[in-house]
VEXDREN-2710 file (C-alpha; in Angstrom, 1 decimal):
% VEXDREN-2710
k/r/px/py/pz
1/UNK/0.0/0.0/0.0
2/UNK/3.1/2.5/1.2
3/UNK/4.6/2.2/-2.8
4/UNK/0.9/2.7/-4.4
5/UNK/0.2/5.9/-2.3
6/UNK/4.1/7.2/-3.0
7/UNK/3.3/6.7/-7.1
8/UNK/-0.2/8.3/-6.4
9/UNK/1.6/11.0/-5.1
10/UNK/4.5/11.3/-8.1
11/UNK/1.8/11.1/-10.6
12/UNK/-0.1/14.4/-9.1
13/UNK/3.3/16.6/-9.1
14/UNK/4.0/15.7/-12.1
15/UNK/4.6/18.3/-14.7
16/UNK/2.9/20.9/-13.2
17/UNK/3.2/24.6/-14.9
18/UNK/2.1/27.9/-14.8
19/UNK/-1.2/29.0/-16.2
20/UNK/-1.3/31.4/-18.6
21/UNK/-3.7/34.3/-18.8
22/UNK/-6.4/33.8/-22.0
23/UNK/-8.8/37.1/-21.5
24/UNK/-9.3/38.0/-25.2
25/UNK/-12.3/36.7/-27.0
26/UNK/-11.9/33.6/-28.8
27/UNK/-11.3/33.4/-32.3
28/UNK/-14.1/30.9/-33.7
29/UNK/-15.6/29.1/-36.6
30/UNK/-18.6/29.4/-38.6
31/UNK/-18.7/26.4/-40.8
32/UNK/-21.5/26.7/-44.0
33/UNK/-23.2/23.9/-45.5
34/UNK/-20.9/23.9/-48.2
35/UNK/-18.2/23.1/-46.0
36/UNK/-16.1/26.8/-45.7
37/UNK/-15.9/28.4/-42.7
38/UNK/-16.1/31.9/-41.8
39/UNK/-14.5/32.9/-38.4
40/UNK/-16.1/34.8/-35.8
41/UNK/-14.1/37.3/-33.1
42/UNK/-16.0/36.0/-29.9
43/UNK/-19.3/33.9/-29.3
44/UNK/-21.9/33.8/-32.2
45/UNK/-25.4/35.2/-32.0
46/UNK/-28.1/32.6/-32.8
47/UNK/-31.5/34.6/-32.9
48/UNK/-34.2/32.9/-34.2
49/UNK/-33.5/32.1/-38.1
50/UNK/-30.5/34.7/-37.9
51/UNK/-27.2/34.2/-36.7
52/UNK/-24.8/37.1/-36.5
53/UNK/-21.4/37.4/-35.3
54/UNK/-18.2/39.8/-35.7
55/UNK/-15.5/38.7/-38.6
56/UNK/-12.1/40.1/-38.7
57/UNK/-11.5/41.4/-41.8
58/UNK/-7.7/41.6/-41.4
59/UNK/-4.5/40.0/-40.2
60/UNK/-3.7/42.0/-37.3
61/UNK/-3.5/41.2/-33.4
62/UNK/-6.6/43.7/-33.0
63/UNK/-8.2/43.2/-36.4
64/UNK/-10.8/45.4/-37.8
65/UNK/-14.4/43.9/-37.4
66/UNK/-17.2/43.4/-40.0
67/UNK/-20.6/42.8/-38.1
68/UNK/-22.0/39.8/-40.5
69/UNK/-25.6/38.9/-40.6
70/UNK/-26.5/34.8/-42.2
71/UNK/-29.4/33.0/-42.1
72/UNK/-28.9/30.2/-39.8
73/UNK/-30.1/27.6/-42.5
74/UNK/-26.8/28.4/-44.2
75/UNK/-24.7/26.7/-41.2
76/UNK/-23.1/23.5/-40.2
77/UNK/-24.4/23.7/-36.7
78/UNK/-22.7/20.6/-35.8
79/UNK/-19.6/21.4/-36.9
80/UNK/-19.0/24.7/-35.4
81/UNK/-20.7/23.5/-32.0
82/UNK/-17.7/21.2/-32.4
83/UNK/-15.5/23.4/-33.5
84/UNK/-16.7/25.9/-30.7
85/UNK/-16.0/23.4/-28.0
86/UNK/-12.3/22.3/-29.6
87/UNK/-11.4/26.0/-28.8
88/UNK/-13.2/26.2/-25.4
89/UNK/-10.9/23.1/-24.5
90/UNK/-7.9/24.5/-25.5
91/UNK/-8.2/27.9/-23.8
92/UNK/-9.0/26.1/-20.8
93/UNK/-5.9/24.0/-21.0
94/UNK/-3.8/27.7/-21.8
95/UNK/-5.6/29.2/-18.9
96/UNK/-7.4/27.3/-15.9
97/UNK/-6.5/24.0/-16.8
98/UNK/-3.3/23.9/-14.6
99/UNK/-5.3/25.7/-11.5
100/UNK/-7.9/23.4/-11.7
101/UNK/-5.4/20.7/-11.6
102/UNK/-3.9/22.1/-8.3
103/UNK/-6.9/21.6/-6.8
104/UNK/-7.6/18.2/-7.8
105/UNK/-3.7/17.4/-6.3
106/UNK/-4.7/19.2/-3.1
107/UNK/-7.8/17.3/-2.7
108/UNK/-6.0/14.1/-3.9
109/UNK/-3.2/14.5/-1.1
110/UNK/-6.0/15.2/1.5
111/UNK/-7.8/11.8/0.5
112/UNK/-4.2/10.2/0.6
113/UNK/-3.1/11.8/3.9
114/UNK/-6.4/10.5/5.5
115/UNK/-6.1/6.8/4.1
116/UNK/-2.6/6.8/5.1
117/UNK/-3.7/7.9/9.1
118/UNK/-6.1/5.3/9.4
119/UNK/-6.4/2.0/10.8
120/UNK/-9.7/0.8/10.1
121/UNK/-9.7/-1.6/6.8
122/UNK/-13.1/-0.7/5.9
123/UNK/-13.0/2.8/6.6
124/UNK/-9.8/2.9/4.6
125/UNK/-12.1/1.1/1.5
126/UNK/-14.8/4.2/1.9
127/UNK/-12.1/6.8/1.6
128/UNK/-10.4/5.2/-1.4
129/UNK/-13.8/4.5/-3.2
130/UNK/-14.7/8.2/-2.9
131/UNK/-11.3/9.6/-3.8
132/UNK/-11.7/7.6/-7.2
133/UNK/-15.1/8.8/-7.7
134/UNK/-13.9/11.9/-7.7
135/UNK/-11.1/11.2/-9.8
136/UNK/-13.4/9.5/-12.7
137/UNK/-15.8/12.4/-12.8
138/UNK/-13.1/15.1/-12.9
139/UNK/-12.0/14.1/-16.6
140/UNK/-15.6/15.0/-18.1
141/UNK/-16.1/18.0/-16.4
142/UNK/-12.7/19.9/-17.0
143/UNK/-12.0/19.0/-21.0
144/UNK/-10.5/15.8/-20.4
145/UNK/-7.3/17.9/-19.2
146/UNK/-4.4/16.0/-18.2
147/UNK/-6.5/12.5/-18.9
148/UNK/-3.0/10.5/-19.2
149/UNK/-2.2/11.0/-15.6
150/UNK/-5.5/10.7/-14.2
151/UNK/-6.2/7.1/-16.1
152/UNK/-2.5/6.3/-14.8
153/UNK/-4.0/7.2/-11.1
154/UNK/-6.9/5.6/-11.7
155/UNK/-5.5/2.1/-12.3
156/UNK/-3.1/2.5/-9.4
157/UNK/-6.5/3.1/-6.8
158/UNK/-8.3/0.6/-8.8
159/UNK/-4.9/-1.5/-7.4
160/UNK/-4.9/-0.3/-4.4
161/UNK/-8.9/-0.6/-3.3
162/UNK/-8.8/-4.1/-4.6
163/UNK/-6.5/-5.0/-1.8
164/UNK/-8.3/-3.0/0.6
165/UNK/-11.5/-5.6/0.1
166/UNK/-9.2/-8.6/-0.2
167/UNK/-8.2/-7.2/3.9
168/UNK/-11.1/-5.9/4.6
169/UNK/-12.9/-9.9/3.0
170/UNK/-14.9/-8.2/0.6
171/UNK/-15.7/-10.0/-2.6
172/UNK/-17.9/-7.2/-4.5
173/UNK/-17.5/-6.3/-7.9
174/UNK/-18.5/-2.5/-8.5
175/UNK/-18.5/-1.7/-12.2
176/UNK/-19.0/2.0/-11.2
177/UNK/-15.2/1.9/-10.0
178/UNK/-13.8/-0.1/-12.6
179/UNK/-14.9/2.1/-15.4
180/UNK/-11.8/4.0/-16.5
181/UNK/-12.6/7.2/-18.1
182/UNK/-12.8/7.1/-22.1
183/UNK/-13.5/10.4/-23.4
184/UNK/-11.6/10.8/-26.5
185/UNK/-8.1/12.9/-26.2
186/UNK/-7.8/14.5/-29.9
187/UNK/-10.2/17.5/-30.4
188/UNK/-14.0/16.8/-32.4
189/UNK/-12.6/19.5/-34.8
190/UNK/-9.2/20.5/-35.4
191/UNK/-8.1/23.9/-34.5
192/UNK/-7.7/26.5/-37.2
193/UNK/-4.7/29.0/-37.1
194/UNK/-6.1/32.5/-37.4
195/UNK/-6.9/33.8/-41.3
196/UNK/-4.1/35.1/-43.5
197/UNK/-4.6/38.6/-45.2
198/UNK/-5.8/36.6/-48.3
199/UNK/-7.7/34.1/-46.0
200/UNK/-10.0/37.4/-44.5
201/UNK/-10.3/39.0/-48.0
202/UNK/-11.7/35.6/-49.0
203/UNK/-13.5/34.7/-46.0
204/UNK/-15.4/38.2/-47.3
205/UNK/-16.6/37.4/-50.2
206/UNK/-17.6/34.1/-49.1
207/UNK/-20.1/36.1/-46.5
208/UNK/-21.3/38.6/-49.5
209/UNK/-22.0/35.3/-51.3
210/UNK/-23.9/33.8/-48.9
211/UNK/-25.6/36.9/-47.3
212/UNK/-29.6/37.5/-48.1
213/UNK/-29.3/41.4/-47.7
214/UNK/-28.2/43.7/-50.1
215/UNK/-27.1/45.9/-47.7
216/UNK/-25.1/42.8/-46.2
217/UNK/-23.5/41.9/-49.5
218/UNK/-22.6/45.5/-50.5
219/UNK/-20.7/46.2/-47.1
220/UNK/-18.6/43.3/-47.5
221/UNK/-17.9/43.2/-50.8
222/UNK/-16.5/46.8/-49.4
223/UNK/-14.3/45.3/-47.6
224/UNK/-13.2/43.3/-49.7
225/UNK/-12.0/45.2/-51.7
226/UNK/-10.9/47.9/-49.0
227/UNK/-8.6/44.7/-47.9
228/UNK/-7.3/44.7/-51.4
229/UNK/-6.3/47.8/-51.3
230/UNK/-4.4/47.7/-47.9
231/UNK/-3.0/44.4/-48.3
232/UNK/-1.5/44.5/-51.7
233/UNK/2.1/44.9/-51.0
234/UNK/1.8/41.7/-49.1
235/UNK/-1.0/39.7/-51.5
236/UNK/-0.1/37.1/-54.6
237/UNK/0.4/39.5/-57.6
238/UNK/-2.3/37.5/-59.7
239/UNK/-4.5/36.3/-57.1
240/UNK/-4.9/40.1/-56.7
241/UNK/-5.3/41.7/-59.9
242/UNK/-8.1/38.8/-60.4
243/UNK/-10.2/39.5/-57.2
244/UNK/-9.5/43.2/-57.7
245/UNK/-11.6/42.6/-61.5
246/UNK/-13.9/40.2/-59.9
247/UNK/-15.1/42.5/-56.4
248/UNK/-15.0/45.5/-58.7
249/UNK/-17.7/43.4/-61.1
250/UNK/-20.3/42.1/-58.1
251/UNK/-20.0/45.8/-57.0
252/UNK/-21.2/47.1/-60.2
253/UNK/-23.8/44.6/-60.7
254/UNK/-24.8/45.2/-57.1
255/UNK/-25.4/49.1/-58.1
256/UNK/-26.8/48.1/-61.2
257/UNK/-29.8/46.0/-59.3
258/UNK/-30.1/48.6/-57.0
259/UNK/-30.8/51.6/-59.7
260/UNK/-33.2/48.8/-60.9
261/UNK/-35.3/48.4/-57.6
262/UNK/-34.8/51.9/-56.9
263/UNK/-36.6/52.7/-59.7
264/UNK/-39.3/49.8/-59.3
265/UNK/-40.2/51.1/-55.8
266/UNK/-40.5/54.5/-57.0
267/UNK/-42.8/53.5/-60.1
268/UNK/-45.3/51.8/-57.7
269/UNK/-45.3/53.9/-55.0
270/UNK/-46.5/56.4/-57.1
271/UNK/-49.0/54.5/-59.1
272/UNK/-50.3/53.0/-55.1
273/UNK/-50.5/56.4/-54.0
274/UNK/-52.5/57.8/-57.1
275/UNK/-54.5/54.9/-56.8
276/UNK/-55.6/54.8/-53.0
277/UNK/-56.6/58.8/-53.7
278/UNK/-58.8/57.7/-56.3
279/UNK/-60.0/54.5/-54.3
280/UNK/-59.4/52.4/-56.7
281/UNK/-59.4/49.1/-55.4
282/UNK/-59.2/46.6/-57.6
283/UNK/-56.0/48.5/-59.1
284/UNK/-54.4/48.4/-56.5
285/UNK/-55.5/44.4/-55.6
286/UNK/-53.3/44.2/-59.3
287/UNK/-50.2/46.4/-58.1
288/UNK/-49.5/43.6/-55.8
289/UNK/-49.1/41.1/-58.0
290/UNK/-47.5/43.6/-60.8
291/UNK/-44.6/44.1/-58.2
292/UNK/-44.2/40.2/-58.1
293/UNK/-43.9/40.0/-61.9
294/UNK/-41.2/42.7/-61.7
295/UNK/-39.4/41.4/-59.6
296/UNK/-39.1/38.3/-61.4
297/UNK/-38.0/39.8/-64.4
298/UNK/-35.2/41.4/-62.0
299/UNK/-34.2/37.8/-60.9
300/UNK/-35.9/38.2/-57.6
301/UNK/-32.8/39.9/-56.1
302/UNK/-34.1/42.0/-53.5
303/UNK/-36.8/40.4/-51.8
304/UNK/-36.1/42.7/-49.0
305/UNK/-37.0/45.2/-51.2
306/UNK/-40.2/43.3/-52.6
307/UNK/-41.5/42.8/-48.9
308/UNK/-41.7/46.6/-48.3
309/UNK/-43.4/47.2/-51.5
310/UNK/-45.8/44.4/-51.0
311/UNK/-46.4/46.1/-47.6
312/UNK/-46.6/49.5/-48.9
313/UNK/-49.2/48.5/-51.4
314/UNK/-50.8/46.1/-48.9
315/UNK/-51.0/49.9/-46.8
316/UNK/-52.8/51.6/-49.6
317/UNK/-55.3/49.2/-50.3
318/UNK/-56.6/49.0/-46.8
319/UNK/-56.6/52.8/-47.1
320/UNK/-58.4/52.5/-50.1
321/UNK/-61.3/50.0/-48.9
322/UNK/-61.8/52.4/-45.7
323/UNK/-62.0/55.3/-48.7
324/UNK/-64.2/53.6/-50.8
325/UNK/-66.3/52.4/-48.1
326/UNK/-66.6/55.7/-46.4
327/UNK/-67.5/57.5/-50.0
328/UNK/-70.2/54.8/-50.5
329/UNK/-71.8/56.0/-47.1
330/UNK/-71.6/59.9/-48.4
331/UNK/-73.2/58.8/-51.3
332/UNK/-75.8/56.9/-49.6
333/UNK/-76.5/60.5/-46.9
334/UNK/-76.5/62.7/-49.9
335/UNK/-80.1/63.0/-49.7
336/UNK/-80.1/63.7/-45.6
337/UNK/-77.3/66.3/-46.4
338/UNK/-79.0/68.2/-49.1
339/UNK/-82.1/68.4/-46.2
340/UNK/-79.6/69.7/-44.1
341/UNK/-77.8/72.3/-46.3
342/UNK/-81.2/73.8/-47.3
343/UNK/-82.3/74.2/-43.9
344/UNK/-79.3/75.6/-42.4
345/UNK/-78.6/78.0/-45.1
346/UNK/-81.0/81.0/-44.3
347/UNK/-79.4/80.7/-40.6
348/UNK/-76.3/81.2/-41.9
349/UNK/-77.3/84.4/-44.5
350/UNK/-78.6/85.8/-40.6
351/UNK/-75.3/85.2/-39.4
352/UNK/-73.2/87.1/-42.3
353/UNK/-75.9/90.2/-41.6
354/UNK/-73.9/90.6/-37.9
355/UNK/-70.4/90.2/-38.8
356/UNK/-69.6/93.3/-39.0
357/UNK/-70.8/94.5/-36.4
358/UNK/-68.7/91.8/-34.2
359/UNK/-65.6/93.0/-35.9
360/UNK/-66.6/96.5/-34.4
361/UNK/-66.8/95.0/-31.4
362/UNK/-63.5/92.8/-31.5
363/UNK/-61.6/96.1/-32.9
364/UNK/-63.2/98.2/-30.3
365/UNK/-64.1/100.4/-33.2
366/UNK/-67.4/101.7/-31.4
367/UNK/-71.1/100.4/-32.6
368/UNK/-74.7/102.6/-32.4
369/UNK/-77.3/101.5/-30.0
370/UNK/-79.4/100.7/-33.0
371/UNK/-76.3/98.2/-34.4
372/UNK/-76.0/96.4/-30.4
373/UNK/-79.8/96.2/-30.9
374/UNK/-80.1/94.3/-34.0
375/UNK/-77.0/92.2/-33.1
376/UNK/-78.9/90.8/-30.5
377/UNK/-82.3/90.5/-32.1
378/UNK/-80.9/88.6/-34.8
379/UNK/-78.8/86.3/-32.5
380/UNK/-81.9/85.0/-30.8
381/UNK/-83.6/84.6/-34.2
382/UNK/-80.5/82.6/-35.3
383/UNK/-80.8/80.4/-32.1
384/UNK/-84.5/80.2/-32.8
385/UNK/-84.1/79.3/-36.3
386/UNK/-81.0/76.5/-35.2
387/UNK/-82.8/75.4/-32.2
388/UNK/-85.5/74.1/-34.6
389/UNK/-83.1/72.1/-36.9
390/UNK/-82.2/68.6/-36.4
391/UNK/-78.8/67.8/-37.8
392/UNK/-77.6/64.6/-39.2
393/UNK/-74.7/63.0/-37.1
394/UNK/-72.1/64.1/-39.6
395/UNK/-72.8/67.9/-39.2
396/UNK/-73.9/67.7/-35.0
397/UNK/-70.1/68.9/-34.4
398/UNK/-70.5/71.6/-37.1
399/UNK/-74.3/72.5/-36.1
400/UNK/-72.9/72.6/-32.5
401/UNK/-70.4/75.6/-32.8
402/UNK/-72.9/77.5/-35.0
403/UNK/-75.0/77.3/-31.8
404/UNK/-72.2/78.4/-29.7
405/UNK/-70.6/81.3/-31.7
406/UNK/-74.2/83.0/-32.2
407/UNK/-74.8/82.6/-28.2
408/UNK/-70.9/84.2/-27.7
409/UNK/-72.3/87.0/-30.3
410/UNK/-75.4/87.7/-28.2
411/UNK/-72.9/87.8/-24.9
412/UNK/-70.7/90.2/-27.2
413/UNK/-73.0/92.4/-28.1
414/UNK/-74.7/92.8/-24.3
415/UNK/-70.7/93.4/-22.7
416/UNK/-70.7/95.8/-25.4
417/UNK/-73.3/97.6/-24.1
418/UNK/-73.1/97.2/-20.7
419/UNK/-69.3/98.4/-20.9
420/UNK/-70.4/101.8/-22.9
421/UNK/-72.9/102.6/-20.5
422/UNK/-70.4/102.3/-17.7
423/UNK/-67.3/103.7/-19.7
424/UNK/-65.2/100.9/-18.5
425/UNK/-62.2/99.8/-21.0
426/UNK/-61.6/96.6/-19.2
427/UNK/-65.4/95.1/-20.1
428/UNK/-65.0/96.4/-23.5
429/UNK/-62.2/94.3/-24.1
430/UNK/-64.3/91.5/-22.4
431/UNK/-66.6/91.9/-25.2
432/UNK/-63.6/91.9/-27.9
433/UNK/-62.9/88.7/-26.8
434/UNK/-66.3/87.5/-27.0
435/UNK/-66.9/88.9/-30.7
436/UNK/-63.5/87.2/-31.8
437/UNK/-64.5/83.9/-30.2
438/UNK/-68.0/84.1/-32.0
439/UNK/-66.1/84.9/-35.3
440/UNK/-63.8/82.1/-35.0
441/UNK/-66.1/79.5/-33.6
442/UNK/-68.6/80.4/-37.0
443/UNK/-65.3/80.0/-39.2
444/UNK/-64.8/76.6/-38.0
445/UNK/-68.4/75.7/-38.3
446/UNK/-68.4/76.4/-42.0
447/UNK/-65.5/74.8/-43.0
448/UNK/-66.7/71.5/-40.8
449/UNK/-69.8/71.4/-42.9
450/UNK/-68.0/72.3/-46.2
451/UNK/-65.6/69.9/-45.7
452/UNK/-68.3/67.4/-45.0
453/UNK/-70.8/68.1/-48.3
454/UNK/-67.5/67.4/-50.0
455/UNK/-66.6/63.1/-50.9
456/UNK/-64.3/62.1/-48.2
457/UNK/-60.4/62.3/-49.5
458/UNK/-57.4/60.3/-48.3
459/UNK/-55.7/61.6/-45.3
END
């Protein structure tokens, strides 16, 4: 037992070194379906259908990001989960590794110490069956680090608990203990080194290609060729002059199909909005579909593009059905409006007869006794005359602050009087106020009951 607990001991020293500090985010990789790889400066986003992660777009120690935005579809999840944990693995090896080690030696000597100071055989079994418990689980849950030495330990308490039952007479066979931990050594994914100048040129226009915005591709290819540019002193003469000629061709193209959709969405946003002002629905029902056979004759290359179009369209019709709908019901109250407009017309003749005489009154220009008389005679026969009208519901609103500005003209004309008969300046402007109030409230009455003999318009 003394030699099994001194090689226990050896095997925990051994080759212990410092740990080394790993704070910078990891360099990762995105690997498509068509089996190239795109690397990402730190942890992926994974948002619903989206992923989008930061690319470094240049060979340097702090490299330049592009912000790159795929559909998920496009990538080899399992690989790069693999991939993803190959590198977790090996900055935990660089960095904690060791320390976590340490620990496992501390604790180690601890269960050693303890099975060395005591007598008792079957006390001695329970301590050595939990030490190697401990050991077993420790591979799985710290990256299989330093496996070698803890299979090596393994075997030797495996050795050493077997004789501890042989003194101890028991005969039991625990598979739990005998299992040796089998995780596999070698990474899932082999580590990548970190892209060359030509690798993060092409690892651009790999994105662009596989990108579903327009926006997306046009940024990159951007890059690309901005990475041309700085990089060419250090870039395959050929490889470059090509890929210069090919980035400078997408990028035209790309300009090109935008002009093209540029001048698509301006063509039927102005056909939609002529249309929803003339509520013409079933043309606009056909704009939809006209934007769809466009666009195929484009080769469907902005369906970003399409969707707003389809929406903006999808906007004006339902503008257009409330229009059309709401024009139907005007036509259909024509005949309650026409009742209306007769009625209400000889009320508003009375009304122009005393607007003059309330601008004397707002101006403080003076007014006659006779004028303040006939102001409010024909205020109460306007009232009279409104009083006996019922409105329809479209013009209550309107019919409403008729009613109210002639009332504010009888008040106007009474302040008037009562403010000349006193010779006080302060009520006079009390009756100013009144006159202009009755002026404007009459102002806003006619133009609510023109505005509604008129067909409703699009707002």
């Amino acid at each position: 037992m003394g030699w099994l607990v001194s090689a226990l001991a050896v095997l925990i020293v051994a080759r212990a070194g410092p740990a080394v500090a790993a704070d910078d985010p990891a360099l990762l990789r995105l690997f498509l379906t068509d089996g190239s790889s795109l690397a990402s400066y730190g942890e992926p986003a994974r948002i619903g259908d989206r992923v989008i992660f930061s690319m470094p777009t240049a060979a340097t120690p702090n490299p330049p990001l592009q912000l790159v935005n795929l559909p998920a579809s496009r990538i080899n999840w399992e690989r790069t989960d693999k991939y993803a944990e190959s590198v977790r693995a090996a900055r935990y090896r660089e960095s904690q590794g060791e320390l976590d080690y340490a620990v496992l030696a501390e604790r180690m000597t601890l269960a050693l110490n303890s099975l060395n100071e005591t007598a008792d055989p079957a006390r001695r079994l329970v301590i050595a069956e939990n030490a190697r418990k401990m050991l077993a689980a420790w591979p799985r849950e710290h990256y299989n680090y330093r496996l070698t030495e803890v299979r090596q330990m393994l075997s030797l308490l495996d050795e050493a608990i077997a004789d501890l039952r042989a003194a101890s007479g028991e005969g039991r066979f625990d598979l739990t203990l005998t299992a040796v931990a089998d995780a596999p050594i070698a990474s899932a994914e082999p580590l990548m080194a970190a892209p060359t100048p030509q690798e993060a040129i092409e690892q651009a226009l790999i994105a662009a290609r596989v990108a579903d915005s327009a926006n997306d591709r046009a940024a990159l290819l951007d890059t690309a060729l901005a990475g041309l540019t700085r990089d060419a002193a250090v870039l395959p003469s050929d490889w470059l002059e090509k890929t210069r000629l090919s980035v400078a061709a997408q990028i035209e193209s790309e300009r090109r199909v935008d002009r093209a959709y540029q001048a698509l969405a301006r063509r039927i946003v102005a056909r939609a909005d002529l249309q929803a002002r003339a509520a013409n629905v079933t043309g606009l029902a056909r704009l939809a579909d006209t934007v769809r056979i466009d666009d195929k004759t484009l080769g469907g290359q902005r369906p970003e593009v399409v969707e707003t179009l389809i929406a903006v369209v999808q906007a004006r019709l339902d503008a257009a059905r409330r229009l059309r709908l709401a024009r139907d019901r005007w036509a259909l109250r024509q005949p309650a409006f026409r009742t209306y407009s007769a009625a209400i017309k000889t009320t508003l003749d009375l009304f122009v007869r005393i607007e003059p005489d309330l601008e004397q009154i707002k101006s403080l220009a003076g007014n006659t006794p006779a004028s303040l008389m006939m102001l409010r005679s024909v205020a109460l026969q306007i009232l009279s005359q409104a009083g006996a009208i019922v409105p329809p519901e479209e013009f209550r609103q309107a019919h409403a602050l008729l009613v109210s500005a002639v009332q504010m003209a009888g008040n106007a004309a009474r302040i008037r009087q009562e403010a000349t008969l006193a010779g006080d300046i302060a009520r006079a402007w009390d009756a100013s106020s009144a006159a202009a109030g009755a002026l404007m409230l009459v102002g806003r009455a006619r133009d609510d009951m023109q505005n509604t003999l008129r067909p409703p318009q699009l707002r």
